[in-house]
Chimera marker file (.cmm) of the C-alpha trace (Angstrom):
<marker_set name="trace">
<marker id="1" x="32.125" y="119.923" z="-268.749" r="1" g="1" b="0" radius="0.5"/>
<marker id="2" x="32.334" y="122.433" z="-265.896" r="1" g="1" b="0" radius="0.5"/>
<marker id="3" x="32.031" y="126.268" z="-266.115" r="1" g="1" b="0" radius="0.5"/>
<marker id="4" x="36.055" y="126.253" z="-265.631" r="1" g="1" b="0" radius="0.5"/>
<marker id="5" x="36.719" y="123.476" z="-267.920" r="1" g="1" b="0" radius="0.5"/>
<marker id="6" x="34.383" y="125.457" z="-270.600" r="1" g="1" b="0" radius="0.5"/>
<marker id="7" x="37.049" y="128.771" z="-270.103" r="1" g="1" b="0" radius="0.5"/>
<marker id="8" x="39.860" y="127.024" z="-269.650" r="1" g="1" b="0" radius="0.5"/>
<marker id="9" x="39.099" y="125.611" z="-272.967" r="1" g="1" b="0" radius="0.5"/>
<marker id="10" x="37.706" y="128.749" z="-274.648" r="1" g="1" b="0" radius="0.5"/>
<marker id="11" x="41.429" y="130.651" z="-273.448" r="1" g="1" b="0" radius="0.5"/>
<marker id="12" x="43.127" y="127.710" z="-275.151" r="1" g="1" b="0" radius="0.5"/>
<marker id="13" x="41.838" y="127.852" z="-278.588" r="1" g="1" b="0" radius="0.5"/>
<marker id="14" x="41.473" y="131.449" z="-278.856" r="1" g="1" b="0" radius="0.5"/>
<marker id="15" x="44.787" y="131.368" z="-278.505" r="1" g="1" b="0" radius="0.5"/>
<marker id="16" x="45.489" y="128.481" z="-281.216" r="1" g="1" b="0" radius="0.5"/>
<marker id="17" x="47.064" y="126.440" z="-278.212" r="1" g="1" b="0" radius="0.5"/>
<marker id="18" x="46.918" y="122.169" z="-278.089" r="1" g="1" b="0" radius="0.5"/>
<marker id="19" x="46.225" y="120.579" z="-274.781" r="1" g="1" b="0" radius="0.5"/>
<marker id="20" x="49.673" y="118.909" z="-275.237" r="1" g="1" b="0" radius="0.5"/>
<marker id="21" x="51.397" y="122.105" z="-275.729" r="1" g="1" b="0" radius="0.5"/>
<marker id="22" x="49.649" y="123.684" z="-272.362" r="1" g="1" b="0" radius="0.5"/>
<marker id="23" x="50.181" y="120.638" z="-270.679" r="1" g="1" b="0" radius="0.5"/>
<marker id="24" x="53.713" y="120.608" z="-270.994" r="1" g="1" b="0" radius="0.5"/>
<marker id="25" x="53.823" y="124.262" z="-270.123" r="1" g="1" b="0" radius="0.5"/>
<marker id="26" x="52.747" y="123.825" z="-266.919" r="1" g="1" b="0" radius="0.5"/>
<marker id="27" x="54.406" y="120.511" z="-266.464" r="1" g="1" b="0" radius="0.5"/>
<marker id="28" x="51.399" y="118.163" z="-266.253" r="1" g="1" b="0" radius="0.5"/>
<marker id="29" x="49.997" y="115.190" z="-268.438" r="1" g="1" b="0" radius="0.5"/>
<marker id="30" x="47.711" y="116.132" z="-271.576" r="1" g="1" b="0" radius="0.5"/>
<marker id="31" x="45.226" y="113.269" z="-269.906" r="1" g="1" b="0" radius="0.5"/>
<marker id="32" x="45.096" y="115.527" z="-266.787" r="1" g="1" b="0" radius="0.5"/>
<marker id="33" x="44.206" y="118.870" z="-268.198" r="1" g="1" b="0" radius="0.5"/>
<marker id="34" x="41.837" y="117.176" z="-270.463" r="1" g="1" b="0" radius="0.5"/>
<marker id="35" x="40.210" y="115.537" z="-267.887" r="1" g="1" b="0" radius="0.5"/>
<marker id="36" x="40.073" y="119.061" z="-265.719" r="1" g="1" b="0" radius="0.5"/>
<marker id="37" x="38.763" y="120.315" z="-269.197" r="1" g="1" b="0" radius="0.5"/>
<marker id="38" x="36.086" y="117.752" z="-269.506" r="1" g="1" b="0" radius="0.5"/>
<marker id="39" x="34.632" y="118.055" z="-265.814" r="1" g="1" b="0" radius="0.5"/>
<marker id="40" x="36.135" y="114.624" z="-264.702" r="1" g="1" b="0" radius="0.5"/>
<marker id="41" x="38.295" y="116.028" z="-262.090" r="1" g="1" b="0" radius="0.5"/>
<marker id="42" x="37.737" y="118.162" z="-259.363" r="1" g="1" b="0" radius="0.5"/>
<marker id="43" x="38.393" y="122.259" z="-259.086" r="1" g="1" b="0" radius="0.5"/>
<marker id="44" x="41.949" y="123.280" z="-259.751" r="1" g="1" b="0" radius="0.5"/>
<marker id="45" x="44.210" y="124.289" z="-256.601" r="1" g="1" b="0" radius="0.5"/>
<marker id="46" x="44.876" y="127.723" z="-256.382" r="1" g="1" b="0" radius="0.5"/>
<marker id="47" x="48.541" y="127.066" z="-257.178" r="1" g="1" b="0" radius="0.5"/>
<marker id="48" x="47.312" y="125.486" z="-260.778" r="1" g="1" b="0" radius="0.5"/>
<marker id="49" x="44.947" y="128.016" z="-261.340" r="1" g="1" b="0" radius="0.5"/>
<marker id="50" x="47.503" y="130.740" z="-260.244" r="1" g="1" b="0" radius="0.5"/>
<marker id="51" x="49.942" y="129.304" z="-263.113" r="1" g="1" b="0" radius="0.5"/>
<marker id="52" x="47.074" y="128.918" z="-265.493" r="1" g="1" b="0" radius="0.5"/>
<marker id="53" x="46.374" y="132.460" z="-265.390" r="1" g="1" b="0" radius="0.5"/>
<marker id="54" x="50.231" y="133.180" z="-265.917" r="1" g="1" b="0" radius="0.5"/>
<marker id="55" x="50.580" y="131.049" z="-268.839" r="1" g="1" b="0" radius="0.5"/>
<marker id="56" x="47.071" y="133.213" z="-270.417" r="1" g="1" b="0" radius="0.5"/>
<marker id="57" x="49.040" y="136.006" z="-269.227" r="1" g="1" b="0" radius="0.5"/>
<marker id="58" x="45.417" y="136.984" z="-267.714" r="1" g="1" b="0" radius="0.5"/>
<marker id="59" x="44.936" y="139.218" z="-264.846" r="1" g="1" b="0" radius="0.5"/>
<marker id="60" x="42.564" y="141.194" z="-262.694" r="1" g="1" b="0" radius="0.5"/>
<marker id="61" x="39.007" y="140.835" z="-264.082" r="1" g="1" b="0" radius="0.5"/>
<marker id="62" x="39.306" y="138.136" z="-266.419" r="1" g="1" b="0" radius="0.5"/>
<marker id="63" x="41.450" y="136.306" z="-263.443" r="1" g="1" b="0" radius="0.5"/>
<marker id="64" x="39.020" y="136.855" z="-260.653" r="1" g="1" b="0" radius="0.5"/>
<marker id="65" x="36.162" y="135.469" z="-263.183" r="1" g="1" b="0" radius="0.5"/>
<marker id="66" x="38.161" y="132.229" z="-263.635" r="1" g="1" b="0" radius="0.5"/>
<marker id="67" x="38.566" y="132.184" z="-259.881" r="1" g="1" b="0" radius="0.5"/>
<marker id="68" x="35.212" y="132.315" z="-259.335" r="1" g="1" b="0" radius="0.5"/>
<marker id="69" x="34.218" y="129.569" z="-262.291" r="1" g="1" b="0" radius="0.5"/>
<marker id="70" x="36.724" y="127.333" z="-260.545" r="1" g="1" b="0" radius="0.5"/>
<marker id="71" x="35.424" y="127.543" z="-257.056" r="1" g="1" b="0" radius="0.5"/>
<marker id="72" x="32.120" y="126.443" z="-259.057" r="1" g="1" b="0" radius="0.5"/>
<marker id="73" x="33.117" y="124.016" z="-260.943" r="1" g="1" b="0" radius="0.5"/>
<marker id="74" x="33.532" y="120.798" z="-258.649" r="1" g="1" b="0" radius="0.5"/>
<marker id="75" x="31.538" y="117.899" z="-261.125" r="1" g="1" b="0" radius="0.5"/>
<marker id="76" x="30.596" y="116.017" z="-257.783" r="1" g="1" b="0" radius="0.5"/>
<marker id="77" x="28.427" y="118.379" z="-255.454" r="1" g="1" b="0" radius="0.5"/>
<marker id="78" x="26.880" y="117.461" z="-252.496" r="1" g="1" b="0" radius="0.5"/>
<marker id="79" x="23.577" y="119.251" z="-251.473" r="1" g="1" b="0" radius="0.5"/>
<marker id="80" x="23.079" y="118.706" z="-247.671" r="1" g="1" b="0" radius="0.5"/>
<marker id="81" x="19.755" y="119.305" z="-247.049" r="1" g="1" b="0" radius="0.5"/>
<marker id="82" x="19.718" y="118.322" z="-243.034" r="1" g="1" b="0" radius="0.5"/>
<marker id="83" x="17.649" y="121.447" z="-241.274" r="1" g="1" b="0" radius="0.5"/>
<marker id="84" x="15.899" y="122.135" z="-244.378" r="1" g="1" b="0" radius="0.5"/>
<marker id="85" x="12.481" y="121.874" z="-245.273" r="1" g="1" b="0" radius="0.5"/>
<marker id="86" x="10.668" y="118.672" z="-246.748" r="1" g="1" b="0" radius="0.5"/>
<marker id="87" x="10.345" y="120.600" z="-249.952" r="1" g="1" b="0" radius="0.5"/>
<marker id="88" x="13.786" y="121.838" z="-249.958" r="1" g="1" b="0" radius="0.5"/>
<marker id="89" x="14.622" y="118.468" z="-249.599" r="1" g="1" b="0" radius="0.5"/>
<marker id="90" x="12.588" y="117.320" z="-252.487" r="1" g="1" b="0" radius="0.5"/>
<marker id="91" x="13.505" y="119.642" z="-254.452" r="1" g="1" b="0" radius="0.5"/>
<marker id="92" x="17.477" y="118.657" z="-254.486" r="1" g="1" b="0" radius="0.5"/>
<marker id="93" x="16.706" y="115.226" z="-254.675" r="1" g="1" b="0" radius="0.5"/>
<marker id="94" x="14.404" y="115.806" z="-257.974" r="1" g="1" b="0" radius="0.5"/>
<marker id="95" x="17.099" y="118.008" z="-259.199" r="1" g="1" b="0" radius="0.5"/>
<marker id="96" x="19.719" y="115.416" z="-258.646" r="1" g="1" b="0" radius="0.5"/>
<marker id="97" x="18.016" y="112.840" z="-260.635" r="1" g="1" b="0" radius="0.5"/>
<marker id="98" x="17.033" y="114.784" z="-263.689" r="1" g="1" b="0" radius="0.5"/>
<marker id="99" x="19.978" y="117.345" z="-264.116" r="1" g="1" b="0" radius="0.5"/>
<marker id="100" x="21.127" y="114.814" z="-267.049" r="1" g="1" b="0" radius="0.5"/>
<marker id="101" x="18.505" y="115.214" z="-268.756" r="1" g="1" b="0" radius="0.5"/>
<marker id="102" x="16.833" y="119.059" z="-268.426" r="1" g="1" b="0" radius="0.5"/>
<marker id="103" x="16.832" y="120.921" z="-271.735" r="1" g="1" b="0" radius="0.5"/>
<marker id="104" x="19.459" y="123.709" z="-271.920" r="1" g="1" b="0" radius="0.5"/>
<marker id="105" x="16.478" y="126.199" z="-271.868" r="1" g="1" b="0" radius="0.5"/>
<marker id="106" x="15.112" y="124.586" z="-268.772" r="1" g="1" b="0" radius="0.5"/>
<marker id="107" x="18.991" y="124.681" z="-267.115" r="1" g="1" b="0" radius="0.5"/>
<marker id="108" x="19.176" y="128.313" z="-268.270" r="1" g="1" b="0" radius="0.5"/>
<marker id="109" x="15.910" y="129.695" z="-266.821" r="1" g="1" b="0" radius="0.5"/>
<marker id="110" x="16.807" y="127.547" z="-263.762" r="1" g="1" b="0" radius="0.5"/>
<marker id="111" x="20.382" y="129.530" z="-263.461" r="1" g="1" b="0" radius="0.5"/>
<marker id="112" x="18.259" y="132.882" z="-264.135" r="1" g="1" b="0" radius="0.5"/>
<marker id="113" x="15.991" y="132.057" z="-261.461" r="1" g="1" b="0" radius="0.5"/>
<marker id="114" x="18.503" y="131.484" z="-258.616" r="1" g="1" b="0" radius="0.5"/>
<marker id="115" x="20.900" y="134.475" z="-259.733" r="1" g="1" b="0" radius="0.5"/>
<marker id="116" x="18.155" y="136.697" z="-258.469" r="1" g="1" b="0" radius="0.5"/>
<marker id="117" x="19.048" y="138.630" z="-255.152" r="1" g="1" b="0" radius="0.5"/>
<link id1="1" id2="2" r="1" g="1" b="0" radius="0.2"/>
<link id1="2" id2="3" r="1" g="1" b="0" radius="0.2"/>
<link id1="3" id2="4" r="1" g="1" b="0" radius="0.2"/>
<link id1="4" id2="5" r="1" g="1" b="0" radius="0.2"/>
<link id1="5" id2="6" r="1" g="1" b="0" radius="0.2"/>
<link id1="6" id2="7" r="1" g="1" b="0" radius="0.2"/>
<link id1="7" id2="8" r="1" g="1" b="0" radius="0.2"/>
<link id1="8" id2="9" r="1" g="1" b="0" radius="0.2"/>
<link id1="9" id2="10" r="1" g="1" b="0" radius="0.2"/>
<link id1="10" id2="11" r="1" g="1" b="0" radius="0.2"/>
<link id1="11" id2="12" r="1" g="1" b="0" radius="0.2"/>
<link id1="12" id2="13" r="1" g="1" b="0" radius="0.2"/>
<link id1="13" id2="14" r="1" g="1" b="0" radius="0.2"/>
<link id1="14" id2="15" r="1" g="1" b="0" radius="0.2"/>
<link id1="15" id2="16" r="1" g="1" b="0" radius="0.2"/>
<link id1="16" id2="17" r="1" g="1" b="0" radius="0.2"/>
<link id1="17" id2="18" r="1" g="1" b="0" radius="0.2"/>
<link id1="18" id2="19" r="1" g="1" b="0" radius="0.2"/>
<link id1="19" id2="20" r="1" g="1" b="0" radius="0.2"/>
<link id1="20" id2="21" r="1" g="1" b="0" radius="0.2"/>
<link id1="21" id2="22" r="1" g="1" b="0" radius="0.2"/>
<link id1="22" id2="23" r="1" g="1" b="0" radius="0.2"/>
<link id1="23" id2="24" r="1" g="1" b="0" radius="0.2"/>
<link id1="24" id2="25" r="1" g="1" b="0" radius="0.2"/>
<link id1="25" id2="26" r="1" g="1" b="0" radius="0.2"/>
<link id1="26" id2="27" r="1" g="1" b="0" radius="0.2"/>
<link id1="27" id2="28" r="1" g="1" b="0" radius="0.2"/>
<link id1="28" id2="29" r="1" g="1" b="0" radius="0.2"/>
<link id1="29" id2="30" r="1" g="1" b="0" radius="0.2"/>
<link id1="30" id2="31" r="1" g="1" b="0" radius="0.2"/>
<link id1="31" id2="32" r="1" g="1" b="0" radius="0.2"/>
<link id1="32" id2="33" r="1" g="1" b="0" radius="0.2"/>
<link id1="33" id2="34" r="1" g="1" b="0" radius="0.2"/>
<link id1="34" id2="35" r="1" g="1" b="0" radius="0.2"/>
<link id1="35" id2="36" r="1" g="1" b="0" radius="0.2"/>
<link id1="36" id2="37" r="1" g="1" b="0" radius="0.2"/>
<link id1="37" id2="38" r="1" g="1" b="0" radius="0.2"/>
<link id1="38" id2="39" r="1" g="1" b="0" radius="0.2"/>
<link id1="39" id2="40" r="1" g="1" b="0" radius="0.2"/>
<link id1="40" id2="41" r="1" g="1" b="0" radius="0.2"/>
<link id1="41" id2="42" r="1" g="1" b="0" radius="0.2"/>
<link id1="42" id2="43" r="1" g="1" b="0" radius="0.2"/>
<link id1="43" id2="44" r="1" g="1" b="0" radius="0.2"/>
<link id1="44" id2="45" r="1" g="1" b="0" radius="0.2"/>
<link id1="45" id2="46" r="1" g="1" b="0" radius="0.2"/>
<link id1="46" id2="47" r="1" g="1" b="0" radius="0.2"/>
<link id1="47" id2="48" r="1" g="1" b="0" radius="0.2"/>
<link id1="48" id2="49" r="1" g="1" b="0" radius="0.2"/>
<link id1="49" id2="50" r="1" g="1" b="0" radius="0.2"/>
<link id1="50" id2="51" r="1" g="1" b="0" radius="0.2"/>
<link id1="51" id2="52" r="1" g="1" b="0" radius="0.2"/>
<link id1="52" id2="53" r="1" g="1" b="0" radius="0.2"/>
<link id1="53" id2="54" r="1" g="1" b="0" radius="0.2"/>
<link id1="54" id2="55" r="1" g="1" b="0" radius="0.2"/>
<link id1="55" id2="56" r="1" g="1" b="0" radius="0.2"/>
<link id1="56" id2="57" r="1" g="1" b="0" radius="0.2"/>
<link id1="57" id2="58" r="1" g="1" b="0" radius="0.2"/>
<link id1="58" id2="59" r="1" g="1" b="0" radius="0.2"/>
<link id1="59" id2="60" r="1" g="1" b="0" radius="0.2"/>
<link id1="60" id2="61" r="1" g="1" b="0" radius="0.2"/>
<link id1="61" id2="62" r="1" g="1" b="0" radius="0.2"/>
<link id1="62" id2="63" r="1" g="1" b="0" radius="0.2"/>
<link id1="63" id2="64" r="1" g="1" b="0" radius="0.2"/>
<link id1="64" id2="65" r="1" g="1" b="0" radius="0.2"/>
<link id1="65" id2="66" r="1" g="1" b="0" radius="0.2"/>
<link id1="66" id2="67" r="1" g="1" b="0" radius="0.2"/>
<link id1="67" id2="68" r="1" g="1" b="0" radius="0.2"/>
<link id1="68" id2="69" r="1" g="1" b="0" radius="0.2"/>
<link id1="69" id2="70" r="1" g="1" b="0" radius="0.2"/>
<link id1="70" id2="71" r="1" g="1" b="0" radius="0.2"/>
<link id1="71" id2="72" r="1" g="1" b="0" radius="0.2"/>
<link id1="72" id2="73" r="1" g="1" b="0" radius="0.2"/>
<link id1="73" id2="74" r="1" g="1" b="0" radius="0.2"/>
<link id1="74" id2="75" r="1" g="1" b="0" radius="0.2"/>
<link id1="75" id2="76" r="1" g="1" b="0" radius="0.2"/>
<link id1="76" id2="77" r="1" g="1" b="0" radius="0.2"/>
<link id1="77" id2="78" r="1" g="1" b="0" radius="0.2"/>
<link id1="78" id2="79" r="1" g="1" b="0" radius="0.2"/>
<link id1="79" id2="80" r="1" g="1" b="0" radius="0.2"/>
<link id1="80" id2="81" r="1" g="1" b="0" radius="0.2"/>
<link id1="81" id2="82" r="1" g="1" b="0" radius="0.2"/>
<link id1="82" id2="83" r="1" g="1" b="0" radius="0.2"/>
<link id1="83" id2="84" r="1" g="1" b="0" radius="0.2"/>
<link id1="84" id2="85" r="1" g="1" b="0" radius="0.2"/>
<link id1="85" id2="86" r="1" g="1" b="0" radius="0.2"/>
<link id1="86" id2="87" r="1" g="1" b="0" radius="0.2"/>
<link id1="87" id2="88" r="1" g="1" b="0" radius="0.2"/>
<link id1="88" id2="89" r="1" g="1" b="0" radius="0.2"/>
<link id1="89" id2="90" r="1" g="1" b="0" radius="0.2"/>
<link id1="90" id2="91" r="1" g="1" b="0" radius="0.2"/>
<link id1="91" id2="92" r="1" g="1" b="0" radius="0.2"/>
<link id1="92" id2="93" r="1" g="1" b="0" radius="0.2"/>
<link id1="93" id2="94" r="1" g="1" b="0" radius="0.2"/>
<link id1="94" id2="95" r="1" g="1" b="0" radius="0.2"/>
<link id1="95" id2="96" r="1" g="1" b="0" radius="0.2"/>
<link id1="96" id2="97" r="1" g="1" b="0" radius="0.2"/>
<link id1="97" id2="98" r="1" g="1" b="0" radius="0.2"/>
<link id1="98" id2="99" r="1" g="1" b="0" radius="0.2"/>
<link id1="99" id2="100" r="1" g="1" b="0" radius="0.2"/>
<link id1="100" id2="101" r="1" g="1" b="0" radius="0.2"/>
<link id1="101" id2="102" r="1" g="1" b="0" radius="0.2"/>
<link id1="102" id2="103" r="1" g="1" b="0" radius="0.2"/>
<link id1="103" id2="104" r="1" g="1" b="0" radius="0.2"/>
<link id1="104" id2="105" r="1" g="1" b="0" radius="0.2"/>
<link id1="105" id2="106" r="1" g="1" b="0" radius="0.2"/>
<link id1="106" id2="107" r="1" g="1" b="0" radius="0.2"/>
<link id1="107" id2="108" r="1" g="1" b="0" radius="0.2"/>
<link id1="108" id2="109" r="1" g="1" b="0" radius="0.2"/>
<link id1="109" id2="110" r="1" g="1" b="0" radius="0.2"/>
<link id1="110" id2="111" r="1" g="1" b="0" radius="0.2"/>
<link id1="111" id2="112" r="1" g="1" b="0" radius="0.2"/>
<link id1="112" id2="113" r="1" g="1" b="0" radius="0.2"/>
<link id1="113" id2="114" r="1" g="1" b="0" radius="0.2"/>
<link id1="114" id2="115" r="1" g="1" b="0" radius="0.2"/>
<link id1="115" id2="116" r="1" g="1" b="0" radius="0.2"/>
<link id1="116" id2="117" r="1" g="1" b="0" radius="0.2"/>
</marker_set>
């Protein structure tokens, strides 16, 4: 699941909605929004997240933060690490091969670690 797909859930069932009846809301198939739910497709466009946010009736703050969880929520990233360091290097490839299976803690101190300025 992406950050995104996590909110976009969260909005849904707060508001005692069914991916079926949001789907056909916004004129797509239940298998789509499930699978932009679910992390297996990319970030929304910002025509689909523009209409998502209309159908929450969501704006300003709570619309910029699923802006910004969209623009972070692409399930397939790329880390180029051309021009970096050996260890920089390293360190994305380690990361790449045992994201699947870090603890939550581990993930969470991780996130804490990189959010610093």
């Amino acid at each position: 699941m992406t950050p995104f797909g996590e909110k976009m859930r969260a909005l849904r069932h707060e508001r005692g909605l069914t991916l079926k009846e949001m789907a056909a809301a916004l004129q797509l198939s239940p298998a789509y929004l499930s699978a932009l739910e679910h992390g297996k497709r990319g970030k929304p466009t910002a025509l689909l997240l523009h209409q998502i946010c209309s159908y929450f009736q969501i704006i300003w703050d709570e619309a910029e933060e699923l802006k910004e969880l969209a623009g972070v929520s692409h399930p397939r990233v790329v880390v180029d690490t051309a021009g970096l360091s050996a260890r920089a290097t390293l360190l994305a490839n380690k990361l790449a091969a045992k994201i699947g299976t870090l603890p939550e803690e581990t993930v969470d101190r991780l996130l804490k670690e990189l959010e610093k300025p």
